[in-house]
N, C-alpha and C positions, 0 to 999 in steps of 0.2 A: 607726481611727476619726478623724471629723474634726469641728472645732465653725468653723461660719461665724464666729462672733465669741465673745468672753468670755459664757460662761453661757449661752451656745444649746445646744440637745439636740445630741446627738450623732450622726453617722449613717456607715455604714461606706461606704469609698470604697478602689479599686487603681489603685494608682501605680504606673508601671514606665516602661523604656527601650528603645522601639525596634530592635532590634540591626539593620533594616534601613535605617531612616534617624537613626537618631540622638536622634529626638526623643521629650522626657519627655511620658507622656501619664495620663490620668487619667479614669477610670470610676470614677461612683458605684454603689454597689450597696446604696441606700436603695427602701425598698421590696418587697426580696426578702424571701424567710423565709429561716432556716438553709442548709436543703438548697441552694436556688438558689443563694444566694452561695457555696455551697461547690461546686458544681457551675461556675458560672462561673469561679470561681478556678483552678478545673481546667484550665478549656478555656485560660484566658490563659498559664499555667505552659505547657501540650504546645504553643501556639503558638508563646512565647517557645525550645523547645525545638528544635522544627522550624526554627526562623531562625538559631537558633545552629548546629545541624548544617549544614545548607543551607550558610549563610556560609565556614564550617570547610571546606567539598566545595569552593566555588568558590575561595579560598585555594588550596587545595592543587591544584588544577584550573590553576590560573594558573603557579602553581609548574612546573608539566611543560610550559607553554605549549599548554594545550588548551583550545580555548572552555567555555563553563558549561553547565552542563545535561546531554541529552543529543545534542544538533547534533556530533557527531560526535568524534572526539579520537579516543577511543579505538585508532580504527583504526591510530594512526599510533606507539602505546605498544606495546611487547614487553614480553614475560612475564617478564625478567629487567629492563629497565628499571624497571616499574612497581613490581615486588618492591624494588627497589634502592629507589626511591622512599620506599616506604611503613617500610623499616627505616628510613632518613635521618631520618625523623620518629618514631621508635621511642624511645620513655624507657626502657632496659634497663639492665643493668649490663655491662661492655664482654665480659666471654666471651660471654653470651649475644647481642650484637650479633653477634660473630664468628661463634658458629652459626649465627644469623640467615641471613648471609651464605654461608656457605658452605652450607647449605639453598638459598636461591635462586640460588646458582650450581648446583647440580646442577636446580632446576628449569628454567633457563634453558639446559641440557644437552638436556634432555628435550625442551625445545621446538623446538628445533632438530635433532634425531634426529628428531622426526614433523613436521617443517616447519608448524608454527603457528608464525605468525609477528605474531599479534598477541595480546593477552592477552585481548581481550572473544569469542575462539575459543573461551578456555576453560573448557566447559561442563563438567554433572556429567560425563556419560562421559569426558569428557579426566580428569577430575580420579582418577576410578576407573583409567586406564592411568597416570596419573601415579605412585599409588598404587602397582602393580604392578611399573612400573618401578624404582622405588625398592626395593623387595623384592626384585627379581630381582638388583640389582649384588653382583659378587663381592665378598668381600672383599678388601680392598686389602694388598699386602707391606709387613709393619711395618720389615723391613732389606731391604740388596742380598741379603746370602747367600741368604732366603727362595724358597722358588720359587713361580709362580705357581697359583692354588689354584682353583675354583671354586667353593667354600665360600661358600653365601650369608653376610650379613649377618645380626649377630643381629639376635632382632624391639627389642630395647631401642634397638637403633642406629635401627634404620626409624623408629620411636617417635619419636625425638627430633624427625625429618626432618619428619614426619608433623605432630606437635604445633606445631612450626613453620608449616609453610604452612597449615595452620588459622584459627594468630592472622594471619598476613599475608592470607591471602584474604576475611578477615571484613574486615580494612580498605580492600581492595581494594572492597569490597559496598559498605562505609557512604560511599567518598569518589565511587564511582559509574564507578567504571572497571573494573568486572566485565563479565562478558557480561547480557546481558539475560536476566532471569527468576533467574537465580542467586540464591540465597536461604540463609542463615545456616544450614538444615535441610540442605540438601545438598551443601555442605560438610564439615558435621559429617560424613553417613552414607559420602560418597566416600571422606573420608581418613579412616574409620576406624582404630582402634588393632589392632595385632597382638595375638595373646597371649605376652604374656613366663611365661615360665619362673621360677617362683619359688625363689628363690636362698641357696643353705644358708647361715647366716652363718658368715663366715671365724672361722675360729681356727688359726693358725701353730704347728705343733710345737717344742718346747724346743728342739730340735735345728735346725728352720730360724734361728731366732735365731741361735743360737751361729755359726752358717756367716753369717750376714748380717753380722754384727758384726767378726767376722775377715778377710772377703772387703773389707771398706769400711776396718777399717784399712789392709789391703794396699794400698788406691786410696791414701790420706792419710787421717793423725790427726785432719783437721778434717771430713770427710767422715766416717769413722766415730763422731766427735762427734754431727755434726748425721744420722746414720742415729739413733743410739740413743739422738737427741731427741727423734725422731718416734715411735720403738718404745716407748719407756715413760712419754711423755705421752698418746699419743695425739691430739697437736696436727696438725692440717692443714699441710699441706708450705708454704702462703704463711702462716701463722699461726709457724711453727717458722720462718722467713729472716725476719718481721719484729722476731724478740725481741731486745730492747734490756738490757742491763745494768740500765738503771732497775728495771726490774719483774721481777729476779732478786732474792730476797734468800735468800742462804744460814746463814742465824744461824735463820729461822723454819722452812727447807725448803722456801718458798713459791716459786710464780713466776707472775707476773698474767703470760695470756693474754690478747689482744685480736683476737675471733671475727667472725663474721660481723656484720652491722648495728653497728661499735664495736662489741660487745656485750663487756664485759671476764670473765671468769673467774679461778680460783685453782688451777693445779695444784700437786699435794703430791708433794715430793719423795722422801717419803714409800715413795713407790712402789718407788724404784730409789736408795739408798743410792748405790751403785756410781758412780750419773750425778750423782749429787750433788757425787763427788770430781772427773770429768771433768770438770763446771761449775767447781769451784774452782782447778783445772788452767789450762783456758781464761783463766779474767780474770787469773791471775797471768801467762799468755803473753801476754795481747795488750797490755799497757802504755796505750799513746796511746789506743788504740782502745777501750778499756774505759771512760778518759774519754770518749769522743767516742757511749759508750753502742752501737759497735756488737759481737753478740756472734759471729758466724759471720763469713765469707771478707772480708778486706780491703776489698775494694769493693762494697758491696752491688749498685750498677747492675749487675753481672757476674750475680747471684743471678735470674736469671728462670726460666720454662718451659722452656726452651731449657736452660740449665746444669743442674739438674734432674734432667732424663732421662741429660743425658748424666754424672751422679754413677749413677742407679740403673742407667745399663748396663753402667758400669763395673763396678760389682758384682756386675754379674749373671759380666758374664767372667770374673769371678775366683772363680767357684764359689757367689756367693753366690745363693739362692732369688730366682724371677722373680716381684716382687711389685711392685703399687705404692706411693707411698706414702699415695694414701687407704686402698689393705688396711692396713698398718701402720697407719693411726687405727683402722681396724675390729677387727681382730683385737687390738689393745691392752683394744676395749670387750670385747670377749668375753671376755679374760684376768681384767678388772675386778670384768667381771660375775660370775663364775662361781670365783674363788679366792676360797677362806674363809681367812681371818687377815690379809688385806691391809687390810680397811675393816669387818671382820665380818657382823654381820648387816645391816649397811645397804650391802653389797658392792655392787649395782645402781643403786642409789639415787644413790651416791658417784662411779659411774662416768661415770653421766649428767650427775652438776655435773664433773666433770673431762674432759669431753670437749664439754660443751654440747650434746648432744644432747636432742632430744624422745621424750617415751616412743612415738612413733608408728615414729620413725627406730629407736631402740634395737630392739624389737620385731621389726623386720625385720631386722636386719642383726646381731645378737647375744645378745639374752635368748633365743633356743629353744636353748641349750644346755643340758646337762646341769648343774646346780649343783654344787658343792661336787668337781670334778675331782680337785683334790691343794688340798692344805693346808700354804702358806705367809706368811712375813711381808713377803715380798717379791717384786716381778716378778726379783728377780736371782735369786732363791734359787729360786720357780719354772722358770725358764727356765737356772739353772745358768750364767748371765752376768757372775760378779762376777768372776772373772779376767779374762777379756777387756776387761771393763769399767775394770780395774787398768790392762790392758797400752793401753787407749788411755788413760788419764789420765798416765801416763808418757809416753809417745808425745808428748801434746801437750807436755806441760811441756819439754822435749829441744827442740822447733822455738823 
């Protein structure tokens, strides 16, 4: 609302900013009724919207050194260029860039296995063989020894590839370096989703434990540590290499977790008496390092994806079960969920605050089991781990 001067009537007026030249401009809308001025406010907001997008296309238009509009460019972008492109300007968190990438590097495969060689070629039927080809690649050899298989790909793998080039070719659409006529609709139906196979949730037997736990001392006492940190927390494998001494406290049994989004938790040690002594073990070995707040391998920068697998293969050679370590969180909730005398009647409930999951996630991945399996007070006493559990709190205290 606007008053010409002190104590004149009032009358409605829109003020805004140009986005294509700059300049403040100003329409009254004295005189309309309701609806109109709401209707015009409309039309100025999709305007104002249309210039901003618009603006956003020739930005990123210039970026790749392509005229504006549609005067041509396109012709001179590939399908792994442009994809490259449009991730570079992707706000994600960095694994998902890397899939990103590695998504558009197999489609930038594809385009060059059928010789298209520019990206506005590819129409819905390219996007439907794109689709296919992705489905058809064999599975790839996890080690040397392996031999070659021609075991497709599960559909959860195609899935991810799929769901990928969806969100990349929708931005391909809006910055306008898609093929011509290509529309948000056929996308979607080209790179439809497969059906995944819905999946039992994990639960590990007493007996893979005890072999997991043994196999990972045999590697080293600080690797068997940090195995039967993830097995009876149920903490995420970059959640377990970031825990700090601060946020141990063994006088309460507690130890703050800090999960996805910071998001902090409190796991209860509660669970595993056993690991509680291997904690007390660890800080009286590490000396400096306990000040210095770190609790796992000496040099944390050594601790990535990389070092990782190469602890869980070690394990594996040495007899121990072929698991990961997100089953190990999984299979922890399922233990949670489903042993009565650990957390009682609120056994599910409990498992969800110590593992931070959501009951949508729980649901899928561990509450369809059977309730009340065996009945104990402890994941050591369930799983018959407290000796081994002994023999690595020893182990460490000795280095």
């Amino acid at each position: 609302m606007h008053r010409a001067r002190p104590g004149a009537a009032a009358h409605p007026r829109a003020r805004w900013t140009d986005p294509r030249t700059g300049e403040r401009r100003t329409e009254s809308l004295r005189g309309l009724t309701a609806e109109q001025r709401e209707a015009r406010l409309r039309a100025i907001a999709e305007d104002l919207a249309d210039a901003r997008a618009q603006l956003r296309v020739t930005r990123r238009r210039r970026g790749l050194g392509l005229p504006p509009g549609d005067a041509g460019g396109a012709e001179r972008l590939s399908v792994a260029a442009a994809l490259e492109h449009v991730i570079a300007e992707y706000d994600a968190a960095p694994r998902t860039l890397r899939e990103l990438r590695a998504t558009a590097k197999r489609a930038g495969e594809w385009a060059t296995e059928r010789r298209i060689a520019r990206v506005d070629e590819v129409h819905r039927a390219e996007l439907k063989d794109l689709r296919k080809w992705l489905a058809s690649r064999p599975r790839r050899r996890r080690r040397a020894a392996d031999t070659d298989t021609a075991e497709p790909l599960a559909a959860r793998t195609v899935n991810r590839d799929l769901r990928g080039l969806a969100a990349l070719w929708r931005r391909l659409i809006a910055d306008e370096l898609a093929a011509p006529g290509l529309e948000y609709e056929h996308v979607r139906g080209a790179l439809e989703q497969r059906d995944e196979a819905a999946r039992a949730p994990l639960m590990l037997k007493p007996a893979d434990y005890r072999k997991l736990l043994a196999a990972a001392l045999d590697v080293s006492p600080r690797v068997a540590a940090f195995a039967a940190w993830v097995a009876v927390s149920g903490a995420r494998a970059s959640e377990a290499v970031a825990l700090t001494w601060e946020a141990v406290d063994l006088d309460r049994g507690m130890v703050r977790v800090v999960g996805k989004g910071d998001r902090p938790r409190l796991v209860s040690l509660r669970v595993s008496p056993g690991f509680a002594g291997v904690l007390a073990a660890l800080r009286e070995a590490s000396g400096g390092d306990a000040a210095a707040g770190r609790v796992w391998p000496r040099d944390p920068a050594r601790v990535d994806d990389w070092t990782l697998r190469c602890w869980r293969d070690s394990i594996v050679e040495r007899g121990g079960p072929r698991v990961t370590w997100q089953q190990l969180r999984q299979s922890c909730a399922s233990w949670l969920a489903c042993v009565d005398g650990i957390f009682g009647d609120v056994s599910h409930a409990m498992g969800l605050a110590q593992l931070g999951h959501s009951f949508a996630v729980a649901a899928r991945y561990y509450l369809a089991h059977d309730r009340a399996l065996t009945r104990a007070a402890s994941l050591d006493e369930a799983w018959g781990v407290g000796e081994v559990l002994g023999e690595i709190a020893e182990a460490v205290a000795r280095r």
